[in-house]
OpenMM code with the backbone's topology and positions (N, CA, C; nanometers):
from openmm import Vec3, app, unit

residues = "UNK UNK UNK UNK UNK UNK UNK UNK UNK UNK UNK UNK UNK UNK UNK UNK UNK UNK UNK UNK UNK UNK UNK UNK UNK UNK UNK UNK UNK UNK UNK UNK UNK UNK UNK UNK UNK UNK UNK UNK UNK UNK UNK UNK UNK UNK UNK UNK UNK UNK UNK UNK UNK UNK UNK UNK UNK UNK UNK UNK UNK UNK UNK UNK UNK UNK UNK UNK UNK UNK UNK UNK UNK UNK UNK UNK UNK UNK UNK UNK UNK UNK UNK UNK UNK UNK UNK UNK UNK UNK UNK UNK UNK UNK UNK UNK UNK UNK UNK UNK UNK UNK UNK UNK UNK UNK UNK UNK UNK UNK UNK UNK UNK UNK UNK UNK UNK UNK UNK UNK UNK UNK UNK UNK UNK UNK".split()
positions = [
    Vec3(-0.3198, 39.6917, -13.6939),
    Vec3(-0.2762, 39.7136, -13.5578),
    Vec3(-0.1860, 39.8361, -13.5564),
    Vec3(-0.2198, 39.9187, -13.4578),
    Vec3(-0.1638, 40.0159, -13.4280),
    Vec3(-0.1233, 40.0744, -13.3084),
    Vec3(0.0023, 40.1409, -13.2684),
    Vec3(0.0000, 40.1749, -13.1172),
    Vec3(-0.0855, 40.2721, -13.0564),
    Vec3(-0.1592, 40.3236, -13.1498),
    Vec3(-0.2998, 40.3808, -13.0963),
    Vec3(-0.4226, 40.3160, -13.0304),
    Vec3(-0.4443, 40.1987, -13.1045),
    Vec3(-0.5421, 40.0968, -13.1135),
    Vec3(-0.4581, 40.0062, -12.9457),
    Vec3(-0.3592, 39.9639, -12.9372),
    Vec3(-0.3395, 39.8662, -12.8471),
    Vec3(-0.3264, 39.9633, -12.7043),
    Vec3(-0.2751, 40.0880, -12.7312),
    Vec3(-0.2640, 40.1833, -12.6287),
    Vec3(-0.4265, 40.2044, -12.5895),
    Vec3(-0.4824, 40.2107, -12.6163),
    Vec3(-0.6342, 40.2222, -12.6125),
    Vec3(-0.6683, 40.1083, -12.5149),
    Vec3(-0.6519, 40.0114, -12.4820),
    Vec3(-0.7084, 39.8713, -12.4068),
    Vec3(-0.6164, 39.9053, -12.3240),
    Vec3(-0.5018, 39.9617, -12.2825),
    Vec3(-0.4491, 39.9755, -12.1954),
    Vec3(-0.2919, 39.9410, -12.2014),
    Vec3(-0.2367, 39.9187, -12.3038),
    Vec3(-0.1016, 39.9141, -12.3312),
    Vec3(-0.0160, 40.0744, -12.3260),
    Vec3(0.1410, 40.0190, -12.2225),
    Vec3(0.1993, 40.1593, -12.2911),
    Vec3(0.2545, 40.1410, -12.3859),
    Vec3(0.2437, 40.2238, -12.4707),
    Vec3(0.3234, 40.2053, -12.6067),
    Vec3(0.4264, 40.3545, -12.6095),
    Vec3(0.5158, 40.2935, -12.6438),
    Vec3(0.6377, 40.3923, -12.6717),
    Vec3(0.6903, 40.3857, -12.8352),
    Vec3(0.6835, 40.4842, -12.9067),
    Vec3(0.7260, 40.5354, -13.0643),
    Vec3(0.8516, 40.5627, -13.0427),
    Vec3(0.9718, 40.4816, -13.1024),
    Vec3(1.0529, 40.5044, -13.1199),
    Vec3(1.0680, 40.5492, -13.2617),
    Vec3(1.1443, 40.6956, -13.2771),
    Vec3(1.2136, 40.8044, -13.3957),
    Vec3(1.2852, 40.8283, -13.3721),
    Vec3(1.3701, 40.8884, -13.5012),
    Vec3(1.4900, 40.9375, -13.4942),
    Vec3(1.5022, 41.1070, -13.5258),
    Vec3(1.5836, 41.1513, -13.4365),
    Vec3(1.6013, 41.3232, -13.5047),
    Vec3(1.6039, 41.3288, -13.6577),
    Vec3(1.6770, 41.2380, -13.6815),
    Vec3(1.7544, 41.2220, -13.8684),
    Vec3(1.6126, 41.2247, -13.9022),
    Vec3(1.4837, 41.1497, -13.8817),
    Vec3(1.3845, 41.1065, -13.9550),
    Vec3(1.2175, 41.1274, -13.9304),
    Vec3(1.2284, 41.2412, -13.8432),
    Vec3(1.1011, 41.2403, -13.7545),
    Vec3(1.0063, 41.2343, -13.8416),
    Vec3(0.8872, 41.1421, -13.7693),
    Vec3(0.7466, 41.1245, -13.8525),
    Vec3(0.6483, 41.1927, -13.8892),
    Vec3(0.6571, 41.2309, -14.0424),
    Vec3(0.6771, 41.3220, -14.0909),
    Vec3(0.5083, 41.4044, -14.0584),
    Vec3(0.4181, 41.3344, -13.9747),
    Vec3(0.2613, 41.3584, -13.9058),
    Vec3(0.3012, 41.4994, -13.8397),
    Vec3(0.4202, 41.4742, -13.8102),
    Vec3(0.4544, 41.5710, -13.7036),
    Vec3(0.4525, 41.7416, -13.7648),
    Vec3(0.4292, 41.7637, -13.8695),
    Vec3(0.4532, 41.8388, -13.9806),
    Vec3(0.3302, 41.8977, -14.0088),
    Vec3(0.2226, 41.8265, -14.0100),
    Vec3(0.1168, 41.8018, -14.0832),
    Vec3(-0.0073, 41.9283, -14.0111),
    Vec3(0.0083, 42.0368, -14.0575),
    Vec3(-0.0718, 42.1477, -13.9905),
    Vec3(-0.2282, 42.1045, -14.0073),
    Vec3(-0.3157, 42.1140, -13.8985),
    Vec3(-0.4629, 42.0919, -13.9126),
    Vec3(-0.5118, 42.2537, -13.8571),
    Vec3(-0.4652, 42.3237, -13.8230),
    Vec3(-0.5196, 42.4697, -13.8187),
    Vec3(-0.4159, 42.5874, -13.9329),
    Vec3(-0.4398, 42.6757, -13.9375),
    Vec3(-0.3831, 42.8140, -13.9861),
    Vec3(-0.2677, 42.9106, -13.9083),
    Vec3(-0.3100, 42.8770, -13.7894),
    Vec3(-0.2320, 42.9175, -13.7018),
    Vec3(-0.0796, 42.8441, -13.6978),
    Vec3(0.0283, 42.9942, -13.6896),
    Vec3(0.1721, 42.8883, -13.6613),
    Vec3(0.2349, 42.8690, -13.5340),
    Vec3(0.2397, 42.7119, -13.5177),
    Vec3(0.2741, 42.6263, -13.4222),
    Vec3(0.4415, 42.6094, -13.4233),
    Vec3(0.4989, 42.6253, -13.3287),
    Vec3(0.6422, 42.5803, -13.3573),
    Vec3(0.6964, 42.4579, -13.2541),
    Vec3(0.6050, 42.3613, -13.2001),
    Vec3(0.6217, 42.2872, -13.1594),
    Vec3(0.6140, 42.1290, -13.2633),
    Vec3(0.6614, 42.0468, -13.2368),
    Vec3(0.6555, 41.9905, -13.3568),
    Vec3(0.5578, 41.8575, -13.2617),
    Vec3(0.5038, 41.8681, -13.1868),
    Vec3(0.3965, 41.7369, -13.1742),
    Vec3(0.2448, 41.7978, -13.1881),
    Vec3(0.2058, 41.8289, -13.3290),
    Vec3(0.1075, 41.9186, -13.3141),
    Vec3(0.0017, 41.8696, -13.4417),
    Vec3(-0.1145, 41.8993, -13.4236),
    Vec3(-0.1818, 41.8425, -13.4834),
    Vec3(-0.2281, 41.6784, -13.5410),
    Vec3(-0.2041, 41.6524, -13.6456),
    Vec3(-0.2515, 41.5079, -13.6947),
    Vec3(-0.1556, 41.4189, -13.6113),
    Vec3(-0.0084, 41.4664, -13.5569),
    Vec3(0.0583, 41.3773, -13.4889),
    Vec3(-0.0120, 41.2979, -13.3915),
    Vec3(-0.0488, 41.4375, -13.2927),
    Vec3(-0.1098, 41.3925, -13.1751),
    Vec3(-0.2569, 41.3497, -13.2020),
    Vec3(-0.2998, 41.3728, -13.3121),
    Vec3(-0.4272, 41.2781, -13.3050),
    Vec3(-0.3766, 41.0765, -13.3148),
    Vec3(-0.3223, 41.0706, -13.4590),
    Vec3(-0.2819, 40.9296, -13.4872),
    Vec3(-0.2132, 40.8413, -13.3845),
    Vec3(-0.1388, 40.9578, -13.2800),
    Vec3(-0.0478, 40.9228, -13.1065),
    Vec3(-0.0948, 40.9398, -13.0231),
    Vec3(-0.2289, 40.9595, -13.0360),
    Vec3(-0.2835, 40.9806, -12.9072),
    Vec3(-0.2503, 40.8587, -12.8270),
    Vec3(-0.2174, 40.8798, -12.6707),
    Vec3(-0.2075, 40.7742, -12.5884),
    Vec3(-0.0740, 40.7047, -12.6379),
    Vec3(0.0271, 40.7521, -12.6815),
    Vec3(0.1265, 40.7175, -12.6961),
    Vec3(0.2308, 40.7820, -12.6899),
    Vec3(0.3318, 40.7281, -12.5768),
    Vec3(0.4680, 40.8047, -12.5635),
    Vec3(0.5406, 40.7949, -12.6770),
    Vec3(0.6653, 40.9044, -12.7147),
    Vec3(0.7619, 40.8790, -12.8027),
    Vec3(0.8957, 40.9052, -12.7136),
    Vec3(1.0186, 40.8540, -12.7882),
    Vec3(1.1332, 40.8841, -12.7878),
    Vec3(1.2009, 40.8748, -12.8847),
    Vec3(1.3761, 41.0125, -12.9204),
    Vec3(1.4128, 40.9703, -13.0205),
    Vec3(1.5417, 40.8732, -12.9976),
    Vec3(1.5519, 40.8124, -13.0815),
    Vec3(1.7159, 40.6900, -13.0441),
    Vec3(1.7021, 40.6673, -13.1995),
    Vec3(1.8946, 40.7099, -13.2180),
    Vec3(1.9616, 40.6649, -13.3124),
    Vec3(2.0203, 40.5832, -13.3539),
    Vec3(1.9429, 40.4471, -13.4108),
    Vec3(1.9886, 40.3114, -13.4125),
    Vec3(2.1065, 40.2914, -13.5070),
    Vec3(2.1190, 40.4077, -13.5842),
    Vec3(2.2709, 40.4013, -13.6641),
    Vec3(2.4111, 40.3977, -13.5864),
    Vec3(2.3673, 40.4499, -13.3984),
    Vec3(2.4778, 40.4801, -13.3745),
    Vec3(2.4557, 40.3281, -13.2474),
    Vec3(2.6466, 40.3028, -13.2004),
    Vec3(2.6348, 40.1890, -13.0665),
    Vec3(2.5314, 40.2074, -12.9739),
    Vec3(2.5542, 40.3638, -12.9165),
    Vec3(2.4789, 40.3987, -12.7989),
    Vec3(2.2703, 40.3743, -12.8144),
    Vec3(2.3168, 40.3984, -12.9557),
    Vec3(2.1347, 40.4008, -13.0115),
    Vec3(2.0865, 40.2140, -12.9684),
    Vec3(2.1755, 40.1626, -13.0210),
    Vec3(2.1511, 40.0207, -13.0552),
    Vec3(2.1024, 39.9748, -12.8844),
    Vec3(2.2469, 40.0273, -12.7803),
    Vec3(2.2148, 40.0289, -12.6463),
    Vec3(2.0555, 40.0289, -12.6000),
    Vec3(2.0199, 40.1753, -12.6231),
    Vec3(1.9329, 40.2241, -12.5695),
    Vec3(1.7856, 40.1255, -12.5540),
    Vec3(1.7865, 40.1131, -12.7034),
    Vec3(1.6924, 40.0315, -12.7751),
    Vec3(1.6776, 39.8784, -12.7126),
    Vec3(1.7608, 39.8297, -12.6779),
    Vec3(1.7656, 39.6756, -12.6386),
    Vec3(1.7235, 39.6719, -12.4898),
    Vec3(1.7725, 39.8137, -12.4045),
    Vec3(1.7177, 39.8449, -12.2575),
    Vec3(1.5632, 39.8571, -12.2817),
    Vec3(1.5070, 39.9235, -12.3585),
    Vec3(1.3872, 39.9842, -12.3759),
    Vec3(1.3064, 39.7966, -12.3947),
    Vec3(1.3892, 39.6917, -12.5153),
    Vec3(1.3662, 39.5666, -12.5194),
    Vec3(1.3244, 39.4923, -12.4340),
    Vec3(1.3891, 39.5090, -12.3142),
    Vec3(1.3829, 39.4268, -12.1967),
    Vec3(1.2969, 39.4658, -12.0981),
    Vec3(1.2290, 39.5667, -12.1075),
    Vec3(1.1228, 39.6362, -12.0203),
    Vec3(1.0024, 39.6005, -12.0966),
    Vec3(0.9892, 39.5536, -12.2202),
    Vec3(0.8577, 39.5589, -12.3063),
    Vec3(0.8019, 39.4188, -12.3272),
    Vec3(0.6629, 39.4083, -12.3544),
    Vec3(0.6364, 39.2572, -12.3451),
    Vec3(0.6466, 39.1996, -12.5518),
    Vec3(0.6187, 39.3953, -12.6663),
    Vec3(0.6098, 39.3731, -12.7466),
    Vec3(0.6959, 39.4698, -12.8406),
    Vec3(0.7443, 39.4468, -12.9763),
    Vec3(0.8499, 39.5443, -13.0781),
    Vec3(0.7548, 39.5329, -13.1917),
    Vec3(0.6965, 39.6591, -13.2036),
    Vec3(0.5848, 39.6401, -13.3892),
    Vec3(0.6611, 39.7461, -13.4452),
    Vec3(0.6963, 39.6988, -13.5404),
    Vec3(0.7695, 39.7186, -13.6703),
    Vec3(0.6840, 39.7713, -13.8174),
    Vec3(0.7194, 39.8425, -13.8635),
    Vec3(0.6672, 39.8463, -14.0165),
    Vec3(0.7793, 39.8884, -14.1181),
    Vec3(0.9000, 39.8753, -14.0708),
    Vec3(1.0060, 39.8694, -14.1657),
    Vec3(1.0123, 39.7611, -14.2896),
    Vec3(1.0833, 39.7825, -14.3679),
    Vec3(1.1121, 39.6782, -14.4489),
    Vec3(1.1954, 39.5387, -14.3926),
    Vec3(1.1624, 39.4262, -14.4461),
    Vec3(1.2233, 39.3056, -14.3804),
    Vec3(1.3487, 39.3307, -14.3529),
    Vec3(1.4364, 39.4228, -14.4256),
    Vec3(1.6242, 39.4584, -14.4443),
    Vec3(1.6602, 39.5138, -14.2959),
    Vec3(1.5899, 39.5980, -14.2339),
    Vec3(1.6122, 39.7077, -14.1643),
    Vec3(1.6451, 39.6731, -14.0121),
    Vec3(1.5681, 39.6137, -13.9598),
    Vec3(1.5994, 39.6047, -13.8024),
    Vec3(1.7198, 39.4517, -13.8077),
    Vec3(1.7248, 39.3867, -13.9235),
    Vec3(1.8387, 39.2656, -13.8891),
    Vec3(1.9456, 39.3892, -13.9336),
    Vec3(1.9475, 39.4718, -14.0373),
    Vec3(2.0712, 39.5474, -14.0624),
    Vec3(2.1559, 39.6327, -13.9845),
    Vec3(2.0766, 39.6221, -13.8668),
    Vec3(2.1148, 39.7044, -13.6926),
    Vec3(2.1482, 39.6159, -13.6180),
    Vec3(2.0989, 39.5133, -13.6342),
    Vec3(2.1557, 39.3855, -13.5445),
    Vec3(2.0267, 39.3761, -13.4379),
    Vec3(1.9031, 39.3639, -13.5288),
    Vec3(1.8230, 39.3659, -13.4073),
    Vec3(1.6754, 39.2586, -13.4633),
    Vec3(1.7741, 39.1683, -13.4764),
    Vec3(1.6193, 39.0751, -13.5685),
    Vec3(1.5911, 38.9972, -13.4229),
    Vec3(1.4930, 38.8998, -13.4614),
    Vec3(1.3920, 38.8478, -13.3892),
    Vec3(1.4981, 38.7659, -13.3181),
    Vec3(1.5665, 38.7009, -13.3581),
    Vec3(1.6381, 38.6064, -13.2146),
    Vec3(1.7539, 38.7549, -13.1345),
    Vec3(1.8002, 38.8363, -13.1801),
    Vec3(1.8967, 38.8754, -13.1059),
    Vec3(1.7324, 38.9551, -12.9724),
    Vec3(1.6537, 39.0248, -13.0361),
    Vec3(1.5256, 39.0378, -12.9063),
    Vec3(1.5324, 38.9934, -12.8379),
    Vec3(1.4692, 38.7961, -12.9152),
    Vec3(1.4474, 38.7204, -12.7765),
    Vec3(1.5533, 38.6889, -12.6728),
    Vec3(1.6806, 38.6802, -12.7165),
    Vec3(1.7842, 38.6544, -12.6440),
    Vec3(1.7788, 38.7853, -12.5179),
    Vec3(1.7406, 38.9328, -12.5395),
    Vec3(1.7048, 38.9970, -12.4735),
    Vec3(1.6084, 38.9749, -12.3470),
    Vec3(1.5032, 38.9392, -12.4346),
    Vec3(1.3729, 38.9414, -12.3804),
    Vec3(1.3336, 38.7658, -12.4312),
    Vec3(1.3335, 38.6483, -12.3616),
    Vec3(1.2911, 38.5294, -12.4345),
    Vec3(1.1381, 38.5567, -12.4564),
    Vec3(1.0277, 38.6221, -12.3589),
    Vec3(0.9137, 38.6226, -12.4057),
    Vec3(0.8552, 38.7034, -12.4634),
    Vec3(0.9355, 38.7900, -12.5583),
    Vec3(0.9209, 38.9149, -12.6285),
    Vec3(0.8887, 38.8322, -12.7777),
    Vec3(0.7633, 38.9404, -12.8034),
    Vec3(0.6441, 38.9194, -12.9695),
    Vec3(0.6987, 39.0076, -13.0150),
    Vec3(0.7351, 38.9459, -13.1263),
    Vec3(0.7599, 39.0889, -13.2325),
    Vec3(0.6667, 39.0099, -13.3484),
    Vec3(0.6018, 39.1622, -13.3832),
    Vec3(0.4996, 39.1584, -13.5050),
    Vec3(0.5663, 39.2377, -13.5918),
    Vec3(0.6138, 39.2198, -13.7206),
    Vec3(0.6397, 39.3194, -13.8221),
    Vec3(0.5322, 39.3009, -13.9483),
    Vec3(0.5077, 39.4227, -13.9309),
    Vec3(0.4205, 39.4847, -14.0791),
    Vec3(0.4403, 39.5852, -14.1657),
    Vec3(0.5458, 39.5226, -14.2670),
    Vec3(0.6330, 39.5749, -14.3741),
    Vec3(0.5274, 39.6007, -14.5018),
    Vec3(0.5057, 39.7169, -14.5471),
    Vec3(0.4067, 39.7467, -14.6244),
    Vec3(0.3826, 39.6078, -14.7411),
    Vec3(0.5128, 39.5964, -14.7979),
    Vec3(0.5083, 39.5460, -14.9330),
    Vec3(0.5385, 39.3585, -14.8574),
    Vec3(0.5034, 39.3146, -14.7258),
    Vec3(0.5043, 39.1953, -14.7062),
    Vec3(0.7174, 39.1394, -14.6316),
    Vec3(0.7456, 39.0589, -14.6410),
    Vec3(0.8125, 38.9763, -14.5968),
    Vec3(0.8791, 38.9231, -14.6600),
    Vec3(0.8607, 38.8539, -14.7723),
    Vec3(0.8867, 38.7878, -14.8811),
    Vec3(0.8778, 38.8243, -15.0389),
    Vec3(0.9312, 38.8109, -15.0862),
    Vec3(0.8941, 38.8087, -15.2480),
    Vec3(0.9848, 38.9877, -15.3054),
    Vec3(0.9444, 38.9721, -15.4613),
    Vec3(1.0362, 39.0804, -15.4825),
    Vec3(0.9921, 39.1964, -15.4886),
    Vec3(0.8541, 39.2590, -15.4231),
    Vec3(0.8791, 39.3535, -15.3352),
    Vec3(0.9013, 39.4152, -15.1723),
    Vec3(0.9634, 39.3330, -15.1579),
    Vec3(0.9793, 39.2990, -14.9860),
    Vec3(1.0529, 39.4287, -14.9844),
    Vec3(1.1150, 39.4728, -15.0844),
    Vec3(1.2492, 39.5853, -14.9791),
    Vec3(1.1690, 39.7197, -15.0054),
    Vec3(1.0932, 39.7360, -15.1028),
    Vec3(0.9902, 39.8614, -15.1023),
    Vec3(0.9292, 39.9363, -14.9781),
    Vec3(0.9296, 40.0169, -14.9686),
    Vec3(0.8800, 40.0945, -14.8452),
    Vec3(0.7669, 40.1885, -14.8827),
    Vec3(0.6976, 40.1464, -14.7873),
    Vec3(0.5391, 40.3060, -14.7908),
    Vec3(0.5746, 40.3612, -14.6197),
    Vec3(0.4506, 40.4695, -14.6952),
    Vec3(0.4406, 40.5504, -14.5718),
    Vec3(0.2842, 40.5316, -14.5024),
    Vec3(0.2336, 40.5459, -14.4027),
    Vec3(0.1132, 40.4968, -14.3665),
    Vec3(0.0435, 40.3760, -14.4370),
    Vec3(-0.1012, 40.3991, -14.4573),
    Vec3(-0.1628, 40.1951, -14.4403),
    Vec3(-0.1769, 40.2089, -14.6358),
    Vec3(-0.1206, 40.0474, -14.6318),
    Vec3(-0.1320, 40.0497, -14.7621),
    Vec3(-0.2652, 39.9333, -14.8077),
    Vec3(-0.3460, 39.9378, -14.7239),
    Vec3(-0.4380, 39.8421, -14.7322),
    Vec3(-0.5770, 39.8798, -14.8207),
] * unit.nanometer
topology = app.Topology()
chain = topology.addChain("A")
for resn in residues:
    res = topology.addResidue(resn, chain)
    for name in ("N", "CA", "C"):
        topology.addAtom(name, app.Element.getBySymbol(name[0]), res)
């Protein structure tokens, strides 16, 4: 599952990044020609049909932003490591308390459980 794939049937999907960390697609030249925009190429293919914004969940105001954005959404997909969104203060009950009928799906490369749970990839590790 992807916000490409669900944006496709008709979902909006919004990509939340950070300045600190932008995804790194965004980089990823598919012509010769130099581009100095940074939503260019493989980005906008893999995003097609998908908004982004950046919010800095390291900071209060980030955490803010993010929980507004919560309460407008029916869904939060994740592919962080299990550590990451409770280490912001943003695990599955503080959501629902947001949002009670808010799904969160997380798909953490290395799983949920066990001792490689805190490992991190980058795209599908399937």
């Amino acid at each position: 599952m992807d916000g490409r794939s669900i944006g496709g049937h008709g979902a909006e999907v919004i990509k939340v990044e950070t300045m600190q960390k932008l995804d790194t697609q965004r980089f990823i030249k598919v012509t010769k020609d130099t581009v100095e925009d940074i939503n260019i190429g493989q980005f906008n293919f893999t995003n097609r049909g998908v908004k982004s914004c950046t919010i800095n969940l390291k900071q209060p105001e980030g955490i803010e932003m993010f929980k507004k954005l919560v309460k407008i959404s029916d869904a939060v997909i994740t592919n962080f490591a299990p550590r990451v969104l409770p280490g912001w203060g943003l695990d599955y009950d503080v959501l629902k308390a947001i949002k009670p009928d808010i799904i969160m799906v997380t798909l953490p490369a290395f799983g949920s459980i066990g001792p490689d749970k805190d490992y991190v990839s980058y795209a599908s590790t399937n």
